[in-house]
C-alpha positions in Angstrom: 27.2 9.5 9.5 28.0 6.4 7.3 26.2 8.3 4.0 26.4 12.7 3.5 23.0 13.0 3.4 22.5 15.5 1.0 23.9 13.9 -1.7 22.7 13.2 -5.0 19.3 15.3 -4.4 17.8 17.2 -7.3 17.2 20.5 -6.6 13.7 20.5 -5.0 14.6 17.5 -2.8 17.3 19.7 -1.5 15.4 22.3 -0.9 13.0 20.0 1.5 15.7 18.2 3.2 16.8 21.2 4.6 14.0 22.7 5.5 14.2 21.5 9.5 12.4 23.7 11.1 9.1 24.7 11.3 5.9 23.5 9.2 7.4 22.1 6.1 4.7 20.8 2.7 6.3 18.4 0.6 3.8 17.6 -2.2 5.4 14.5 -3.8 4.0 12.8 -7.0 4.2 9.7 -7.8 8.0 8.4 -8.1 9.5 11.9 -6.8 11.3 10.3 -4.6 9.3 11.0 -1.3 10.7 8.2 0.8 14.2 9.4 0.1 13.3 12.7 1.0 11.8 11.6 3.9 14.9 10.0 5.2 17.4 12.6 4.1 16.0 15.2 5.6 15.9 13.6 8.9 19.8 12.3 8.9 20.5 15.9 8.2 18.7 17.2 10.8 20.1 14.6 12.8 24.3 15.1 10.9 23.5 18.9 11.8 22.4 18.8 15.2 19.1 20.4 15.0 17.5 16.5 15.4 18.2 14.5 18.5 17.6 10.9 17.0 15.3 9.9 20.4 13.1 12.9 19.8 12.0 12.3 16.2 9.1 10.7 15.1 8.1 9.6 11.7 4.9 8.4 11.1 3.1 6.4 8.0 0.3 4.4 7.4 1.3 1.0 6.9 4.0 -1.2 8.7 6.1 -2.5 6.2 6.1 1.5 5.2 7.4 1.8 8.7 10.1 -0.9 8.1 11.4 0.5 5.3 12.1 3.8 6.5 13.4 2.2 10.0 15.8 0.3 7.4 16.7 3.4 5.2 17.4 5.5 8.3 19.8 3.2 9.5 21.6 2.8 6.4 22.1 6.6 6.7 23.8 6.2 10.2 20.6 7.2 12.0 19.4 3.8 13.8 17.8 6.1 17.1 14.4 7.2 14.9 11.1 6.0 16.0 9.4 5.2 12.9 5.7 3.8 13.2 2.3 4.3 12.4 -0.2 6.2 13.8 -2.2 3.0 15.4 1.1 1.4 16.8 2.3 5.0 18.3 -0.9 5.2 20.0 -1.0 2.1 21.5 2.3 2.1 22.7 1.3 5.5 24.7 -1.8 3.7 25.6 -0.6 0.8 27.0 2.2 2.9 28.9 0.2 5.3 30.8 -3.2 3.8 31.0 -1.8 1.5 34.6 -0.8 5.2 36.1 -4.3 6.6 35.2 -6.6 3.9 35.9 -4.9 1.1 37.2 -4.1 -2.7 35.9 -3.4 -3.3 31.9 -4.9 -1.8 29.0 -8.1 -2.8 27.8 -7.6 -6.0 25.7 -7.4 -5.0 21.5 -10.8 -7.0 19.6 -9.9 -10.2 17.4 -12.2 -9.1 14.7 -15.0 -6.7 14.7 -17.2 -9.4 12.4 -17.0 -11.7 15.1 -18.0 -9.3 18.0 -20.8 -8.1 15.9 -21.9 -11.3 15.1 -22.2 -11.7 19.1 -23.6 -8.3 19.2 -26.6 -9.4 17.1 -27.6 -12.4 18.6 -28.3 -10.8 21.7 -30.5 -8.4 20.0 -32.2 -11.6 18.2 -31.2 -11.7 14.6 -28.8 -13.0 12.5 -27.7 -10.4 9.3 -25.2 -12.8 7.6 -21.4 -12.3 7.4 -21.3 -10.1 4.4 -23.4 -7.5 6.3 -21.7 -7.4 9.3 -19.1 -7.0 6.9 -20.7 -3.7 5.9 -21.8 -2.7 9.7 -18.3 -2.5 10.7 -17.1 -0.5 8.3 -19.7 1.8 8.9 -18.0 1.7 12.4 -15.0 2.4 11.6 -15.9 4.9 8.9 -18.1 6.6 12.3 -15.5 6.1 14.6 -12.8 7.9 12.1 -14.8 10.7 11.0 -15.0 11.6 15.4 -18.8 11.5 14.9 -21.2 9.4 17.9 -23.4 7.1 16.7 -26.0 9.7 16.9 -24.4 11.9 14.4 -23.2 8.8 12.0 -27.6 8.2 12.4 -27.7 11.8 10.9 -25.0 11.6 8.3 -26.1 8.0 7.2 -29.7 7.7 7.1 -30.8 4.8 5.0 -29.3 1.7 6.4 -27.2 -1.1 5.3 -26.8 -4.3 3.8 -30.8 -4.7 3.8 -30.7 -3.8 7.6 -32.5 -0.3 8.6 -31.5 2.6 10.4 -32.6 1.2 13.8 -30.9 -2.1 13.5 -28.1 -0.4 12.1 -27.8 1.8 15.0 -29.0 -0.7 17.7 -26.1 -3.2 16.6 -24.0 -0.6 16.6 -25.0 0.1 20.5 -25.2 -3.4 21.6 -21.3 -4.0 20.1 -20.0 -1.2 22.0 -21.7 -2.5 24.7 -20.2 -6.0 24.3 -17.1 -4.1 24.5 -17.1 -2.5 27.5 -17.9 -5.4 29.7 -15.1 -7.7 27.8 -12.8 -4.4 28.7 -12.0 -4.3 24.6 -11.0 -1.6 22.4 -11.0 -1.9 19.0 -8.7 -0.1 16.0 -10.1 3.2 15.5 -10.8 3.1 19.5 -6.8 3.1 20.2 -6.4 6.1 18.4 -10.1 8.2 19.8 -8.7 6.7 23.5 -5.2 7.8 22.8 -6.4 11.1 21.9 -8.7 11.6 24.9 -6.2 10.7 27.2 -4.0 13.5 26.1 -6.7 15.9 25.8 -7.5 15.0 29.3 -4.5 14.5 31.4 -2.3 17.8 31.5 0.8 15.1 32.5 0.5 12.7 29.9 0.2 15.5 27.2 3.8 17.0 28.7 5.5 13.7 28.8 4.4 13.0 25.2 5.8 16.1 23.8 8.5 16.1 25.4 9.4 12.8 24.3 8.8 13.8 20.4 9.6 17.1 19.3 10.1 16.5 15.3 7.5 14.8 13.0 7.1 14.0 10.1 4.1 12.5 8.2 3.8 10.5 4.9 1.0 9.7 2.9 -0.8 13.0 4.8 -3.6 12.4 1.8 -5.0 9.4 3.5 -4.7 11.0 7.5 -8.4 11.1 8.5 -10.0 13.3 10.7 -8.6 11.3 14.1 -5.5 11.1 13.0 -5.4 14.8 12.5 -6.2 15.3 15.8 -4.3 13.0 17.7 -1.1 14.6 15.9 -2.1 17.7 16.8 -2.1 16.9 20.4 1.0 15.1 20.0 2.7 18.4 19.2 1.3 20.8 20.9 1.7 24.2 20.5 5.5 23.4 18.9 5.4 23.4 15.2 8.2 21.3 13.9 6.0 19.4 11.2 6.5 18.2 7.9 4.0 16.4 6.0 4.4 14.6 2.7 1.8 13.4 0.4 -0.3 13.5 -2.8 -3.8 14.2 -2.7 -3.8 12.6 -7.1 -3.3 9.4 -4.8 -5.9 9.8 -2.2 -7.6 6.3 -2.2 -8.9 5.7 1.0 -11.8 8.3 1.4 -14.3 5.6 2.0 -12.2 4.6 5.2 -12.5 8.9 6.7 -8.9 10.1 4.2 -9.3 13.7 3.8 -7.3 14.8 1.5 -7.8 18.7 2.2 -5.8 17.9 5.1 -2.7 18.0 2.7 -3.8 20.8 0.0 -5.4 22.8 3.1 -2.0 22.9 4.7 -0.9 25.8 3.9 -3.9 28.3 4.5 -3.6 26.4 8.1 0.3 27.3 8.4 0.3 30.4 6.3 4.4 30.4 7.5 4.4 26.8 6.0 7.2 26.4 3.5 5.5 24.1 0.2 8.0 21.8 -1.9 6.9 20.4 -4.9 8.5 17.5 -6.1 7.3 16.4 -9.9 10.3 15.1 -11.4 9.7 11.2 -11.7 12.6 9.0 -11.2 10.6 5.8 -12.2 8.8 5.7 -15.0 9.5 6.3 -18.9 8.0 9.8 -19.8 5.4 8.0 -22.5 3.9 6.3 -19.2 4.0 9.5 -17.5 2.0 11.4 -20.6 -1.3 8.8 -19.6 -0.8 9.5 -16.0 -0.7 13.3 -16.8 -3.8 13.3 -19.0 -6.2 11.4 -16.6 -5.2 13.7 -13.5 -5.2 16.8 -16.5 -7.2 19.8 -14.4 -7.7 17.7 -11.2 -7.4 20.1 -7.7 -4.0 19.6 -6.1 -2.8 17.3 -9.3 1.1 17.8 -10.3 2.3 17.2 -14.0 4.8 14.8 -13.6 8.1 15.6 -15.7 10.5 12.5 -16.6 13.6 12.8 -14.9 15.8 10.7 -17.3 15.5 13.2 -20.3 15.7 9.9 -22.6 13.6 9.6 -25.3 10.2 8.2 -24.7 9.9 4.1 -24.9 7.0 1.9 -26.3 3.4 4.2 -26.5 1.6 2.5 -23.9 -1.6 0.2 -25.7 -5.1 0.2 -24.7 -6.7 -3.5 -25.7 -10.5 -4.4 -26.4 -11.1 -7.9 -25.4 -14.1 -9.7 -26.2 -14.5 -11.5 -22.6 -12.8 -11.8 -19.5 -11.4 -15.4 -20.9 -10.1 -13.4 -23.6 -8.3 -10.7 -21.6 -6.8 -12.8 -19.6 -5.7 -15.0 -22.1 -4.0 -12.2 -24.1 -2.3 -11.0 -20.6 -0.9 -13.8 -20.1 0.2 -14.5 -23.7 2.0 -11.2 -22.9 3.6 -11.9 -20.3 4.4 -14.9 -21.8 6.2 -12.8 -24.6 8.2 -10.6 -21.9 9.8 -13.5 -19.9 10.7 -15.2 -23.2 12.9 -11.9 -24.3 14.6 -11.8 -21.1 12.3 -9.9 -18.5 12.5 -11.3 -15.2 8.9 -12.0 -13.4 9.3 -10.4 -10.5 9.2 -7.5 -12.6 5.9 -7.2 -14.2 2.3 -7.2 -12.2 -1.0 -7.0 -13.4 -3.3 -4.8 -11.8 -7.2 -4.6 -11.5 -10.2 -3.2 -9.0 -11.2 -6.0 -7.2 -10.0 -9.4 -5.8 -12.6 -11.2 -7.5 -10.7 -10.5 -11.0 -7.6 -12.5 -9.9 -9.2 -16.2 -11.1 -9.0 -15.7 -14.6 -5.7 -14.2 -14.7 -4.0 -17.0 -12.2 -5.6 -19.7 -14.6 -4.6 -18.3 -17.5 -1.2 -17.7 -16.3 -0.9 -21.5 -14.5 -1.6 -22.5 -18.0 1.7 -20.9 -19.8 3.8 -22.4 -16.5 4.1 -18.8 -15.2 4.2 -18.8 -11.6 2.1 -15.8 -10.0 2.0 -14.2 -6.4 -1.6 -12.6 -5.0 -0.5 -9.5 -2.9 -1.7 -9.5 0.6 -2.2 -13.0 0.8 -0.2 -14.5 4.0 3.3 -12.5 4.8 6.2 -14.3 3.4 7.4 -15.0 7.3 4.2 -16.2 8.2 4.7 -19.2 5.5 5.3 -22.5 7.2 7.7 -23.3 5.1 9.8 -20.3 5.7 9.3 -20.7 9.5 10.7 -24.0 9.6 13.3 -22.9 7.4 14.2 -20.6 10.0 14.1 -22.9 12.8 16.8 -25.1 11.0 18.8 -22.0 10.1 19.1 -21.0 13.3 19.4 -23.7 14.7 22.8 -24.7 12.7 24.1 -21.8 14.2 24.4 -23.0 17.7 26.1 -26.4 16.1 29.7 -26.9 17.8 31.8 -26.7 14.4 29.7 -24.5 12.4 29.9 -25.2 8.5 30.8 -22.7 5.6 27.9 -20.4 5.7 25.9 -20.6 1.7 26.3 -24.0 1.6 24.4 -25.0 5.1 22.0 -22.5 4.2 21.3 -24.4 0.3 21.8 -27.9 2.3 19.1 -26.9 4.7 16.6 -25.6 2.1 16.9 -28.2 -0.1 16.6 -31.0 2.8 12.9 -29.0 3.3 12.0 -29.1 -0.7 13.8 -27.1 -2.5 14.4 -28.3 -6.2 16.9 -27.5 -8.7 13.9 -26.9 -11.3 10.9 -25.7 -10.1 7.4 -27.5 -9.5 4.7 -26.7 -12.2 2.9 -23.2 -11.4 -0.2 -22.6 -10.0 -0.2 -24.5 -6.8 0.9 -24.6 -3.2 3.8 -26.9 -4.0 5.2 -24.0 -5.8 4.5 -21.6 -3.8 6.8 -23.1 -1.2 9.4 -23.3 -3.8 9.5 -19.6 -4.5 9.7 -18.9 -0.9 12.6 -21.3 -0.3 14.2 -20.1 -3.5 13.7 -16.4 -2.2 15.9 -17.2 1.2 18.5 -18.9 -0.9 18.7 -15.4 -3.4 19.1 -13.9 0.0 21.9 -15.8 1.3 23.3 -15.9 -2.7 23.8 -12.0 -2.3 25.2 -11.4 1.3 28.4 -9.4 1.7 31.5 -11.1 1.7 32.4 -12.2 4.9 28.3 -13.2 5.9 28.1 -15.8 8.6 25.3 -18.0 9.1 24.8 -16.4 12.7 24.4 -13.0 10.7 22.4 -14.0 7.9 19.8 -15.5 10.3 19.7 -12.0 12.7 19.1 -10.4 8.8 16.7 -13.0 8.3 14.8 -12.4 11.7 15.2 -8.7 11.2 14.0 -8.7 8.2 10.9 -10.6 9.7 10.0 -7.9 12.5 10.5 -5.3 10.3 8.7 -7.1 7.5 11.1 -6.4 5.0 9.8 -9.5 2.7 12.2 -10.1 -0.5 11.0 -10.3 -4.0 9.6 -13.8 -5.1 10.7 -14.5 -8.8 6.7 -14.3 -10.0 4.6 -12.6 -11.3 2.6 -10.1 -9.0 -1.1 -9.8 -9.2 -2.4 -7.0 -6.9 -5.7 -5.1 -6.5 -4.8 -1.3 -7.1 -4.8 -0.6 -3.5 -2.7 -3.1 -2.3 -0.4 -2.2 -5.4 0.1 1.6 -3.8 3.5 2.5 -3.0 5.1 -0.1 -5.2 6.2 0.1 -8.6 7.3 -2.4 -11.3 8.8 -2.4 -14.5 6.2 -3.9 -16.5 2.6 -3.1 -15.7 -0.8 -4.7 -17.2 -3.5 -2.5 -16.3 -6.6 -5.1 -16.5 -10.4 -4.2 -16.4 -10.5 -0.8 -17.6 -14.9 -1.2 -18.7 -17.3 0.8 -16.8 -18.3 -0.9 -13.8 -15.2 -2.2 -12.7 -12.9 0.7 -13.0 -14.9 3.3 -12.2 -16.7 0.2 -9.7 -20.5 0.2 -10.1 -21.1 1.3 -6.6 -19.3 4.5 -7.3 -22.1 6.9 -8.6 -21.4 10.7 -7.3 -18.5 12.8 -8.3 -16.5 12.0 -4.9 -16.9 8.4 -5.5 -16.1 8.8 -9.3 -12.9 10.9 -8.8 -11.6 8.1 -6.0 -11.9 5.2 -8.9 -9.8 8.3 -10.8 -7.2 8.4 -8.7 -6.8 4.6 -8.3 -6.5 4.4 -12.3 -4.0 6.8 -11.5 -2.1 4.9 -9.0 -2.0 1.9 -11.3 -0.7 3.7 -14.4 2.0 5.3 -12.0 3.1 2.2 -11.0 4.8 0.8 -14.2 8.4 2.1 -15.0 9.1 1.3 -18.8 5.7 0.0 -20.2 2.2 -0.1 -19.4 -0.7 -2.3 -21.1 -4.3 -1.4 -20.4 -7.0 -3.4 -21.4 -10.6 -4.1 -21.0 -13.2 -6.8 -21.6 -16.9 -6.1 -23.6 -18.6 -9.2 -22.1 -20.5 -11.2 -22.5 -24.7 -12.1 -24.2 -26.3 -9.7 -21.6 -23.6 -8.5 -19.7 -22.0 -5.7 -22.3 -19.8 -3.4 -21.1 -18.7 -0.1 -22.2 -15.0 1.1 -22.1 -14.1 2.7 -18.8 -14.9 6.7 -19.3 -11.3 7.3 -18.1 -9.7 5.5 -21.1 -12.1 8.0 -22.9 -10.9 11.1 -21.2 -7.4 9.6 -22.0 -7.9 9.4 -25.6 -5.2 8.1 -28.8 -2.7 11.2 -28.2 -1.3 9.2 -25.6 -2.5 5.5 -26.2 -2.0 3.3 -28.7 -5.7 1.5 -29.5 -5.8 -1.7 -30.8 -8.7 -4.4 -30.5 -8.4 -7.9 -30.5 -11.8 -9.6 -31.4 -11.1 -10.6 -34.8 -8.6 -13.3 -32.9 -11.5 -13.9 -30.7 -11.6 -17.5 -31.9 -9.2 -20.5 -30.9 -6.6 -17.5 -30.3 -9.3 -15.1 -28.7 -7.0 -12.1 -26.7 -4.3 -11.9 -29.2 -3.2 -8.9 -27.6 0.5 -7.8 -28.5 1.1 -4.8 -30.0 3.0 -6.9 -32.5 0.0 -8.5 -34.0 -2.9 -6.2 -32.8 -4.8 -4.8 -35.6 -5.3 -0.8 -34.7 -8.9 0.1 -34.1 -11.3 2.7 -33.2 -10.6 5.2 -30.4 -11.8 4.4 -27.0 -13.9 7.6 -27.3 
C-alpha cells in the first residue's frame, strides 16, 4: 500500500471508510469529499483483507467519473478494481455470455437513435423533422428506463409529442423496435433491460456474475433510475455488501428516469443499513456556502453544508440586474476581465447557465476582451486532430535510434505542428489548437524528474483511455449539467430570470424543484466567489428575476443593478462600481 488509507479523513469520512461490510449510506453534499471516500474506503478494505481487489466493483455514471476513480485507486496502491459504469458493466457481461446462450456475437449497439427513427418513419410514410425525433427518443429512453412497455409509456404519457399524437407516437415507437430486431441492434437503455433479463433468466450466468463481484459500491445513487436499480440488484444477489453514495439536493436527471428516493429510501429498504453524513465542505468559502444553504433551506433529504476551513467568510457573493443579454454578458466578461488582470488564472473561473443556446453572447463578448474560452462537452481533448497528430509524432520519436532529451523533443515537436510562443487571438479554431498543444507541453513541463519521452507518451495514451483530459488555460463555459461534479474557483452564475432558470417548460413542483437543484449545483460549484446575474430583456420580451434569487433574498446576496451604465458601458457589473439596488424580492 503506497498511501495508509485512512489518513487525513475527518471524522465522518472515517467513519464510512471503515464501514466494509454490509449496506453502507454515505449522503455526501456537495464538496464532502465523496470521491475520496469512495476510494479510501475501498484501499482499506483492500490494505485489511476484507476486499480482494478482482472482486470489487465500483460503479458511476459517467466515464471520465470512471477514470478518475480507476486513477485515484491506483495511486492508493490498488490498480486490481473494476471501476465502470453501469452501461459499460453491462455490456461487457453482455457481450461475454450472449455466444454461450444464443450463439454468434452480440447484437450490434445503434449509431444514433435519431437516425434509426428517422428510418422508422419513413416506412410508416411521414417525415416529423429532426427536432421531433429528437423528442420521440427520449421519450424512449425515458420508457425504456422507467421498465414500462410501450403500452404502459401510452398510459403514463397520453398527449403526444412534438405535434405528433398518441398513435404516431406509439406506432414509431413500434416500427423502430422493429427496425431493430431485424438489423439484430440494441440500443443504450436496451444493454442494460437485456443485461438484466439475462440474469433474471439464466440461473448460471446469475452465479458467475456474483461470483465475480462481491463488493459495490455506487456513486451518484441520486441519478440511478429504475433499471439500474434492478440490474444491481441482480448483480448482488442475495449478498449485501453495498454502499451507495449520493445527494438527492443534486438530483438533476429526473427527466432521463433518476429517482432519487432510491438514495433517501435506502434506509427503510436496509433497516440494518449504516447512514454517514458528510456536510463539511472542503471547497468552497462558507459565504458561498450560506446561498447554497438558503436555496436548498427545508428541501427533503437537503444537508446544511458547514465550511470546513473555519476562516472567515470571503467576498458576499453579488446578484446583478442586467438590462439585456448584451449587457450581461458584457459585464461578465468585463469581470472576468478584472480577475485575470489581478492575477487569477483562467482555467479557474467558468460561467454557468441553463441552456447551450446562452453560450453565443458570452463567447463574443469574451473573444472581444482576448479572453480565450472552452465550451464543455464539445469534442474530447484526445479526439482533437491536433492532439492526435501530436501524439503520432510523440510516439513516434520514441522508437528513434538515439532518442533526444525528453522536454525538449516534446516542445520541438509541438511547436513544428503550431505552437507559438504568444498565443493566436481568442475566439477561433486557430486558438483552440493552441491551447490544446500548450496543454500537452504543461503536461510534459510538470513530469517527475527522471520522465522519459517513452513514459510521458504511455501517460499521454493512458490518460487518453481513461479520459483523464488536462486543464486548458481558458475560461470554461458549461451548461449546469455538464458543470456537475466539477468545481472552480471563480464562478459566474448567468441567466438567473424566470424562464431560463427555472426553464419555461418546467411548470409542476417536480419540474420546478429539478431547475432548484441545478441552481444548486451551479452555486456549489464555485470555491472562493460566486457572481449571479440576470438579464430583464428586452421591448416585449421582459423578464422577471428568477423566483430562486427571491427565495434567496439580501441576507446572503449582495444586490446591485447595473442599468444606469446601460449606455456605451451597459453591464457595468463589478461590485466595485455597482450601485446597490432593490432586493430581488
Amino acid at each position: 500500500m503506497n498511501v495508509e488509507p485512512l489518513a487525513g479523513l475527518d471524522d465522518n469520512q472515517l467513519k464510512a471508510a471503515t464501514a466494509l461490510r454490509g449496506p453502507v449510506c454515505v449522503l455526501a453534499g456537495a464538496g464532502t469529499g465523496k470521491t475520496r471516500v469512495i476510494t479510501h474506503r475501498i484501499a482499506h478494505g483492500v490494505d485489511t483483507g476484507a476486499y480482494s481487489p478482482g472482486r470489487v466493483m465500483a460503479v458511476t455514471f459517467t466515464t471520465k467519473a470512471a477514470g478518475e476513480l480507476r486513477g485515484r485507486l491506483r495511486a492508493l496502491g490498488v490498480p486490481g478494481v473494476a471501476a465502470r459504469t453501469f452501461h459499460a458493466t453491462a455490456l461487457a457481461q453482455l457481450n461475454f455470455f450472449w455466444p454461450q446462450l444464443a450463439g454468434g456475437s452480440a447484437p450490434s449497439i445503434v449509431n444514433g437513435k435519431v437516425r434509426a427513427l428517422a428510418h422508422a418513419a419513413d416506412g410508416l410514410g411521414f417525415d416529423p423533422g429532426p427536432a421531433a425525433l429528437r423528442d420521440v427518443a427520449a421519450e424512449i429512453e425515458w420508457r425504456k428506463v422507467t421498465m414500462r412497455s410501450i403500452e404502459d409509456y401510452a398510459i403514463a404519457r397520453p398527449r403526444g409529442v412534438a405535434g405528433l399524437d398518441l398513435e404516431q407516437v406509439v406506432d414509431l415507437q413500434r416500427a423502430y423496435e422493429k427496425l431493430k430486431d431485424e438489423r439484430h441492434q440494441l440500443d443504450f437503455e436496451d444493454v442494460l433491460l437485456a443485461c438484466a433479463g439475462m440474469i433474471e433468466a439464466e440461473p448460471h450466468v446469475a452465479a458467475a456474475v456474483r461470483e465475480q463481484y462481491r463488493h459495490f459500491t455506487v456513486d451518484e445513487f441520486q441519478d440511478v433510475s429504475p433499471v439500474q436499480n434492478r440490474l444491481l440488484e441482480l448483480w448482488l444477489g442475495d449478498r449485501r455488501d453495498l454502499c451507495v453514495v449520493g445527494d438527492a439536493s443534486q438530483t438533476v436527471y429526473s427527466f432521463a428516469g433518476a429517482d432519487p428516493q432510491f438514495l433517501l429510501g435506502f434506509a427503510d429498504r436496509h433497516p440494518d443499513a449504516r447512514v454517514v453524513r458528510l456536510d463539511r465542505n472542503y471547497r468552497s468559502d462558507a459565504a458561498v456556502l450560506a446561498v447554497a444553504n438558503d436555496l436548498m433551506r427545508d428541501r427533503p433529504g437537503a444537508l446544511t453544508l458547514v465550511a470546513a476551513s473555519g476562516a472567515e467568510p470571503g467576498p458576499t457573493p453579488v446578484a446583478t440586474t442586467y438590462p439585456h443579454d448584451a449587457a450581461e454578458a458584457a459585464g461578465v466578461a468585463r469581470a472576468i476581465a478584472a480577475q485575470i488582470a489581478a492575477g487569477t488564472d483562467p482555467h479557474d473561473i467558468a460561467v454557468l447557465y441553463r441552456t447551450n443556446s446562452q453560450s453565443a453572447p458570452l463567447l463574443a463578448a469574451l473573444a472581444e476582451r482576448h479572453i480565450a474560452a472552452t465550451v464543455l462537452g464539445g469534442k474530447r481533448f484526445f479526439d482533437l486532430p491536433e492532439v492526435r497528430q501530436a501524439l503520432l509524432e510523440l510516439r513516434a520519436a520514441t522508437v528513434a535510434p538515439l532518442e533526444t532529451a525528453f522536454l525538449p523533443t516534446v516542445r520541438d515537436i509541438l511547436r513544428r505542428s503550431g505552437l507559438s510562443d504568444e498565443p493566436p487571438p481568442a475566439g477561433g479554431a486557430v486558438r483552440d489548437a493552441w491551447e490544446a498543444r500548450a496543454a500537452i507541453l504543461r503536461l510534459a513541463e510538470e513530469s517527475p524528474e527522471g520522465t522519459t519521452l517513452r513514459g510521458f507518451t504511455d501517460d499521454l495514451l493512458a490518460r487518453a483511455k481513461d479520459q483523464h483530459e488536462p486543464s486548458l488555460r481558458t475560461v470554461t463555459l458549461a451548461t449546469l449539467h455538464a458543470a456537475k461534479g466539477l468545481e472552480w474557483d471563480h464562478v459566474h452564475l448567468v441567466g438567473l430570470a424566470e424562464g431560463l432558470l427555472p426553464i419555461s417548460y418546467a411548470t409542476t413542483p417536480e419540474t420546478i424543484d429539478e431547475e432548484r437543484r441545478l441552481a444548486y449545483v451551479g452555486i456549489t460549484r464555485a470555491a472562493r466567489t460566486l457572481s449571479l446575474s440576470w438579464a430583464r430583456g428586452m421591448g416585449q420580451r421582459e423578464r422577471s428575476v428568477s423566483r430562486f434569487l427571491r427565495e434567496i433574498g439580501t441576507d446572503t446576496l449582495r444586490v446591485v443593478d447595473a442599468r444606469a451604465t446601460s449606455g456605451a458601458r451597459a453591464g457595468r457589473g463589478s461590485s466595485q462600481s455597482a450601485t446597490r439596488s432593490e432586493s430581488p424580492s
